[in-house]
C-alpha positions in Angstrom: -18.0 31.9 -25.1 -19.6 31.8 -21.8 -17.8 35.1 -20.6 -19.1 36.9 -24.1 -22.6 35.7 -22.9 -22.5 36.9 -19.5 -21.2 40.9 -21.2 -23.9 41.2 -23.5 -26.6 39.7 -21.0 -25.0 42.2 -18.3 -25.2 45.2 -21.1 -28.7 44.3 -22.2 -30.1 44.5 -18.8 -28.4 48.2 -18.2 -30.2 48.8 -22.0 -33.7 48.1 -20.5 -33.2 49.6 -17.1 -31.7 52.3 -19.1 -35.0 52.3 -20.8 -38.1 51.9 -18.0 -36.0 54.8 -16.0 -36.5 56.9 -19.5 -39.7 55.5 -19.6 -40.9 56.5 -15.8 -39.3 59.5 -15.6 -41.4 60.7 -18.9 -44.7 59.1 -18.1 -44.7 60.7 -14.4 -43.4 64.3 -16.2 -46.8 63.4 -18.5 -48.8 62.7 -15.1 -47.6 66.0 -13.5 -48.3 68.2 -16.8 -52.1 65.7 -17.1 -52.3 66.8 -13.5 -52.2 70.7 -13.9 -54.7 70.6 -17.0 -57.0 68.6 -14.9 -57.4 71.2 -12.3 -58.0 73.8 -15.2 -60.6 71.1 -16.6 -61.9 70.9 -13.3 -62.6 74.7 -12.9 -64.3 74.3 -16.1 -66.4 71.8 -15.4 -67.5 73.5 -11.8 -68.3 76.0 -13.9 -70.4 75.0 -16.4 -72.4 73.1 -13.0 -72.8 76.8 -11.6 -74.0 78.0 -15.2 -76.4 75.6 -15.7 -77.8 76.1 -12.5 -78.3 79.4 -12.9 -79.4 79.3 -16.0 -82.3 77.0 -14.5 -83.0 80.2 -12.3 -83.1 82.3 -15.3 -80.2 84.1 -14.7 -77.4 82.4 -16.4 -77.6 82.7 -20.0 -75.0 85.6 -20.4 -72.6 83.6 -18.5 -72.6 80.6 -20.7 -70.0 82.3 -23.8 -67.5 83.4 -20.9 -68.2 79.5 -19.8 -67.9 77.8 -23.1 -64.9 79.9 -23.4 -63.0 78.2 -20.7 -64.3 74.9 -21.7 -62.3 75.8 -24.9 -59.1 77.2 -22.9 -59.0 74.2 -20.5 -59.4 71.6 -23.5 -56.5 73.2 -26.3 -54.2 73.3 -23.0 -54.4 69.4 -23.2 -54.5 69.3 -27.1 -51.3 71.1 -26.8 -50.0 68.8 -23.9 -50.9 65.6 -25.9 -49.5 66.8 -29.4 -46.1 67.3 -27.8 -46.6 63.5 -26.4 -47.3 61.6 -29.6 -49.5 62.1 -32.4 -50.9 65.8 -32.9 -54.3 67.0 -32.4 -55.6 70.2 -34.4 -56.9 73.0 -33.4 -60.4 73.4 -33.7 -62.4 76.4 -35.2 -63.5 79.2 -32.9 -66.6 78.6 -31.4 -69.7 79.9 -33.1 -71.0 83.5 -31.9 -74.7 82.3 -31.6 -75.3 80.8 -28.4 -78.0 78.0 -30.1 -75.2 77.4 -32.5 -72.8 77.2 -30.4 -74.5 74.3 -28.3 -74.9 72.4 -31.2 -71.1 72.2 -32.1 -69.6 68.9 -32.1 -66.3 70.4 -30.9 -68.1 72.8 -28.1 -70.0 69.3 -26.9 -66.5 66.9 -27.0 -64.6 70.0 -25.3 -67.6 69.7 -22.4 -67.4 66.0 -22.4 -63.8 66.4 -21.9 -63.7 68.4 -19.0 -66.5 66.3 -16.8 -64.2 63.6 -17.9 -60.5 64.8 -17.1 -61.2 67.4 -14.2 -62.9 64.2 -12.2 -60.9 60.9 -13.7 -58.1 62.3 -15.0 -57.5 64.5 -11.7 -57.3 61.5 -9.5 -55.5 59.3 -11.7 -52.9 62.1 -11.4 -52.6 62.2 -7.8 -52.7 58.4 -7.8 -49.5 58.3 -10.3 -47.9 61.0 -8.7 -47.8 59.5 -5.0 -46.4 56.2 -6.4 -43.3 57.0 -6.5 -43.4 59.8 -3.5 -44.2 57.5 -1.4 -41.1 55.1 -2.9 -39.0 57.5 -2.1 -40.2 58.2 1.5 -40.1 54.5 1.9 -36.3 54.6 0.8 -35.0 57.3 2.8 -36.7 56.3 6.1 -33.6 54.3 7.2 -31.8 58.0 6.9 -34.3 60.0 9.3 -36.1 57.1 11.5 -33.8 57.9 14.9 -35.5 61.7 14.6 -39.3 59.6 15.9 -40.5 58.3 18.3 -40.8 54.5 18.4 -44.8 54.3 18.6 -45.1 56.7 15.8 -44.3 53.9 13.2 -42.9 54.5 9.8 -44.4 56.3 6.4 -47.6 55.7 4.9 -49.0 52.4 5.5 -46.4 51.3 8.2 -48.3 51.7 11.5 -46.1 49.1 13.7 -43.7 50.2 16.4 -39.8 50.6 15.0 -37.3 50.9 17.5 -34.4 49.8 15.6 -32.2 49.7 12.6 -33.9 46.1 11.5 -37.6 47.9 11.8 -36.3 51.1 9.5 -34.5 48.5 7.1 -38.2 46.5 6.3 -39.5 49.8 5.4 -36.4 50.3 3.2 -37.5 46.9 1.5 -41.2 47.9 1.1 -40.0 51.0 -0.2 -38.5 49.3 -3.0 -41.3 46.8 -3.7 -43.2 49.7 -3.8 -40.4 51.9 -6.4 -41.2 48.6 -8.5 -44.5 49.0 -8.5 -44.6 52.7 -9.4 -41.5 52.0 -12.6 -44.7 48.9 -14.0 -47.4 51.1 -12.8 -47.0 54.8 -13.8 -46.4 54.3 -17.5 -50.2 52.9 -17.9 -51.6 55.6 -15.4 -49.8 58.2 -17.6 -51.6 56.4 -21.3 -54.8 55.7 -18.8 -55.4 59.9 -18.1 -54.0 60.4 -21.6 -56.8 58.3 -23.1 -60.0 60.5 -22.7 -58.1 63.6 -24.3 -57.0 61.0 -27.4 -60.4 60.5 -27.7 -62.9 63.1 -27.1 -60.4 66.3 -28.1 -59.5 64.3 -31.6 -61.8 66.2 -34.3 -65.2 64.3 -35.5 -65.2 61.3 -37.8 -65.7 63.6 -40.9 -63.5 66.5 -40.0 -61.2 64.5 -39.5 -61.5 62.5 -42.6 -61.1 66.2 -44.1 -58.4 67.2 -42.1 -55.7 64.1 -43.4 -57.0 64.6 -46.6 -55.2 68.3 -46.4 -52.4 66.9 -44.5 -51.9 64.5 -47.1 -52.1 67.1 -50.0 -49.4 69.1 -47.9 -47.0 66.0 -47.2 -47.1 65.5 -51.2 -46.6 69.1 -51.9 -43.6 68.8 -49.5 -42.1 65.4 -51.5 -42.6 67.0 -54.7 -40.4 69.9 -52.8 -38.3 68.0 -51.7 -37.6 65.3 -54.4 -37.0 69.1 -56.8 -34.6 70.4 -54.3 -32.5 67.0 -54.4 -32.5 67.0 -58.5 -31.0 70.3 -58.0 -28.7 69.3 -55.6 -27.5 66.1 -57.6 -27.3 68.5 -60.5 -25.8 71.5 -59.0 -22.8 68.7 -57.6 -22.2 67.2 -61.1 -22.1 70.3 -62.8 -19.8 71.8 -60.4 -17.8 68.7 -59.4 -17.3 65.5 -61.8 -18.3 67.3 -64.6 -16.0 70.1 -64.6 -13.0 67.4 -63.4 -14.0 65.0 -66.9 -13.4 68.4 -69.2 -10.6 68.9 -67.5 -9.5 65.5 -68.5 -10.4 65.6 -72.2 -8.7 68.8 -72.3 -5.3 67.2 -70.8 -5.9 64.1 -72.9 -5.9 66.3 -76.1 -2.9 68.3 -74.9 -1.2 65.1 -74.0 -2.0 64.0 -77.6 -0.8 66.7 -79.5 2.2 67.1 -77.3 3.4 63.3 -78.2 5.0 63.7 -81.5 6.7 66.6 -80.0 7.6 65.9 -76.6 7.0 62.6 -75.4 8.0 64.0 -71.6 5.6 66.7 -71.7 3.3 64.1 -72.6 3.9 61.7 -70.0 3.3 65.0 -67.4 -0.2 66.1 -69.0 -1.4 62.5 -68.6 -0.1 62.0 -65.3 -2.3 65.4 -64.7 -5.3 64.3 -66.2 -4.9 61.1 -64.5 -5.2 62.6 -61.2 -8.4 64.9 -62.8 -10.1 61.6 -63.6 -9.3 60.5 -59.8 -11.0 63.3 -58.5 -13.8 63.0 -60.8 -14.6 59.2 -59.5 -13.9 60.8 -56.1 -17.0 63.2 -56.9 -19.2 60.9 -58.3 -18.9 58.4 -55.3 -19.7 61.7 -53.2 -22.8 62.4 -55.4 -23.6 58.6 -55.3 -23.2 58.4 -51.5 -25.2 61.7 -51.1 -28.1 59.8 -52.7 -28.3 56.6 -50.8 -25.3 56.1 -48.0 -23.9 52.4 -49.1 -23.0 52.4 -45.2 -26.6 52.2 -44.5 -26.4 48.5 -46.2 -22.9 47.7 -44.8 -23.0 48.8 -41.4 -26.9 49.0 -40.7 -28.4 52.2 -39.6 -26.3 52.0 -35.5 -23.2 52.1 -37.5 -24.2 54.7 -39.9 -24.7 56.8 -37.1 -22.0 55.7 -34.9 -19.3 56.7 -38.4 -21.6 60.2 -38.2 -20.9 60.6 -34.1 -17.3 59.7 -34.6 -16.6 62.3 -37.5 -18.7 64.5 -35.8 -16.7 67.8 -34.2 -18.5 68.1 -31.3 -18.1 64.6 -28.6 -21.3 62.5 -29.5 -22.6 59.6 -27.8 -24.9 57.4 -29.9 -27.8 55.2 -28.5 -29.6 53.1 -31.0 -32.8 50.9 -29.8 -34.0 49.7 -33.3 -34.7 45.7 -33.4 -34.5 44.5 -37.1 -34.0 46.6 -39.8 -36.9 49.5 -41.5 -37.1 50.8 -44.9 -34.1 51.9 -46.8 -35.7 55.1 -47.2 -36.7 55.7 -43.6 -33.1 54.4 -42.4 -31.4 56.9 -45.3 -34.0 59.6 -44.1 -33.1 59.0 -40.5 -29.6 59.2 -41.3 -29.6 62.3 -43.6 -31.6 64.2 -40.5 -28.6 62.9 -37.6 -26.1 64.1 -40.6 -27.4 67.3 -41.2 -28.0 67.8 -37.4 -24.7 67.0 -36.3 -23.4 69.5 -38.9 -25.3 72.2 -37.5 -24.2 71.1 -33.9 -20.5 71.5 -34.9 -20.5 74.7 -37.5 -23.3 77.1 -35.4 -23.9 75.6 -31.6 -20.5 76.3 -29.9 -21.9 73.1 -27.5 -19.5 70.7 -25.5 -21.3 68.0 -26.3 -24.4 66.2 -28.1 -26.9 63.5 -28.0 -28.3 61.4 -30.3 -30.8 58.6 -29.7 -32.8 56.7 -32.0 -35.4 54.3 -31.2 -38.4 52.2 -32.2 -41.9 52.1 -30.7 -43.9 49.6 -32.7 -44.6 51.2 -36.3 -43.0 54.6 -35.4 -39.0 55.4 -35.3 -38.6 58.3 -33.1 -35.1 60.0 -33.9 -33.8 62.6 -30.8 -30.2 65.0 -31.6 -29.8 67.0 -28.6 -27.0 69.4 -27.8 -25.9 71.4 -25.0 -25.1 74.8 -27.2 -26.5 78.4 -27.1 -29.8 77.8 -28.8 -31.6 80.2 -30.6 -31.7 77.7 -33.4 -34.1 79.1 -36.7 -35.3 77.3 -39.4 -35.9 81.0 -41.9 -32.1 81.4 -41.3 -30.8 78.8 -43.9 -29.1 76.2 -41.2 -30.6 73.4 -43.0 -33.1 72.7 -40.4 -35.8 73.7 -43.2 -34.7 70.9 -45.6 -35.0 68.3 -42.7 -38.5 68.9 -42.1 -38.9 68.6 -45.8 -37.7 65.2 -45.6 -39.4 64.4 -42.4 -42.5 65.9 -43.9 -42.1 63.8 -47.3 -42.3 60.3 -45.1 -45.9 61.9 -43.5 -43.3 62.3 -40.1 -43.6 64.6 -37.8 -40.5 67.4 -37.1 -40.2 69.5 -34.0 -37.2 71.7 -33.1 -36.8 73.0 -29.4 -34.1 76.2 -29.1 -34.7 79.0 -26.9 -31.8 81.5 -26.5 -29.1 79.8 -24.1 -30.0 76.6 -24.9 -30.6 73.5 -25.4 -31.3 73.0 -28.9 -33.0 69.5 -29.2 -35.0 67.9 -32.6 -37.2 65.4 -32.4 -38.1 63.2 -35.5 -40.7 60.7 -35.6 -41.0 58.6 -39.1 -43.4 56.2 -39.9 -41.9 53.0 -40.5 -44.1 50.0 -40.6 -45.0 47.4 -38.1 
């Protein structure tokens, strides 16, 4: 129907405005953090200039550990800074106390590369993102404060020309949001564009590296072994203590029933109405158990609907945004779900929140999965809340799991799971 068209057209557009705002408002939060670690990389690098030349004078040779030093400090600030954007970056290994070694390090020389590289580029393409939208927002609000000039002074930033009217102040309104467009298409790259030399020169060497996901992978395997043990138990530890404990009970009543029927066939009638109602229970634990392994509403509903039946059982008021085009893995979509599920049970039994969050979303091969609650925080993983089994299932899929909780709140987990392009 033409009205049904119009509804979800209307709904999709507030999805992807919905999106660039979330989009802007992160990459300009990545420009403004890029910003501060390119002054630090700046100092840096004026530093090692000063060193150098006064090494050429002969004088500068003790300076150079203090110098390499905060090389090293400038360059983890941004490995730390980029690892909580996307993928991580290790650490690398402290640098080497000879000062001829320590100038031959292939960390020591990226770190230096990195600083001439983000203190100069990556410093202005901060400022450059950062001013976009500023000078939107100047642009927007002129109509609000243009009666406080004078006529000849003109308008904001570019806008030299006389305004002497409500006409003149509302152009600058519309160049103000010409220019708000410009900074939502613009900012996004300028945040990945002073992102790109940290990627590249802080990421380890070609064979440490190499090294490095060979023991990540040995780890993520260690952890599915864990993890795949830990369910075994679990499935066992439920039949054991559930269905199988319900079918004795129902052998037992059948034989009571049995040897009660010659002697009182209404006796019997009552012990197999009660083992009746044990063998009910019993299917009811097994489809528990069986759900436990793979949730059958995963195939019926799709994952949204999975975690919309989650929000709406939920304690705790939930609101559930799903952005996932097509369909991943079963495991990744049951892994996902099992890490909302477990979540939102911690949310209602331990938070004492108002409300929570979740938001689940695909950016090319990667599913990023956000719970987020307003509670008291102080969330911790050693205190058996469940949190540890969830990065055991993140960590089986080679994801990556990070839980933010400080004392007063907000608790938030982040998931991201590999899921194929």
């Amino acid at each position: 129907m033409p009205g049904s068209e119009t509804v979800g057209d209307t709904g999709r557009g507030r999805r992807y405005l919905r999106h660039r705002t979330r989009l802007t408002v992160d990459a300009l939060e990545h420009l403004v953090g890029g910003l501060g670690t390119a002054v630090l990389a700046l100092g840096a690098a004026l530093l090692l200039v000063v060193v150098a030349a006064a090494c050429l004078a002969g004088i500068g040779l003790l300076m150079v550990p203090s110098a390499l030093r905060l090389v090293r400090a400038a360059a983890d600030r941004e490995r730390a800074r980029l690892s909580r954007w996307e993928t991580a970056l290790p650490l690398p290994p402290p640098i080497p106390a000879g000062l001829r070694d320590a100038l031959r390090e292939p960390w020591v020389r990226r770190d230096t590369a990195f600083v001439a590289v983000h203190g100069t580029a990556g410093f202005c393409v901060g400022l450059l993102g950062v001013s976009l939208p500023l000078s939107a927002v100047q642009y927007l609000l002129f109509p609000l404060y243009w009666w406080l000039l004078p006529p000849d002074a003109g308008g904001p930033g570019l806008v030299y020309w006389r305004i002497d009217g409500l006409l003149g102040a509302f152009a600058v309104f519309l160049i103000g949001v010409g220019w708000l467009a410009v900074s939502v298409a613009l900012v996004p790259r300028l945040a990945r564009l002073q992102a790109a030399p940290g990627r590249r020169l802080l990421a380890p060497p070609r064979d440490v590296d190499v090294s490095l996901r060979i023991a990540e992978l040995t780890a993520t395997r260690a952890a599915a072994l864990d993890a795949h043990a830990v369910e075994l138990r679990r499935i066992e530890r439920s039949l054991h203590d559930g269905a199988q404990n319900r079918l004795v009970a129902v052998t037992v009543l059948l034989g009571a029933a049995r040897r009660a029927l010659a002697r009182d066939p209404a006796v019997a009638g009552e012990i197999l109405d009660r083992a009746h109602d044990a063998a009910e229970l019993a299917l009811a634990e097994l489809r528990t158990v069986v759900r436990g392994i793979l949730p059958p509403v995963l195939d019926d509903r799709g994952l949204a609907g999975a975690l919309d039946g989650l929000a709406a059982g939920c304690g705790v008021p939930c609101t559930v945004e799903v952005d996932v085009p097509g369909r991943c893995a079963a495991s990744v979509e049951a892994t996902a779900y099992f890490v909302v599920a477990e979540a939102l049970t911690n949310v209602a039994r331990h938070s004492g929140a108002a409300t929570a969050a979740v938001t689940v979303r695909r950016d090319g091969d990667r599913l990023h999965v956000r719970v987020a609650d307003d509670g008291r925080g102080g969330a911790d993983e050693g205190q058996g809340s469940g949190i540890g089994g969830i990065r055991r299932r993140v960590e089986a899929h080679d994801g990556r799991f990070t839980l933010t909780s400080p004392p007063g709140g907000p608790t938030t987990i982040l998931v991201e799971l590999p899921c194929g392009s």
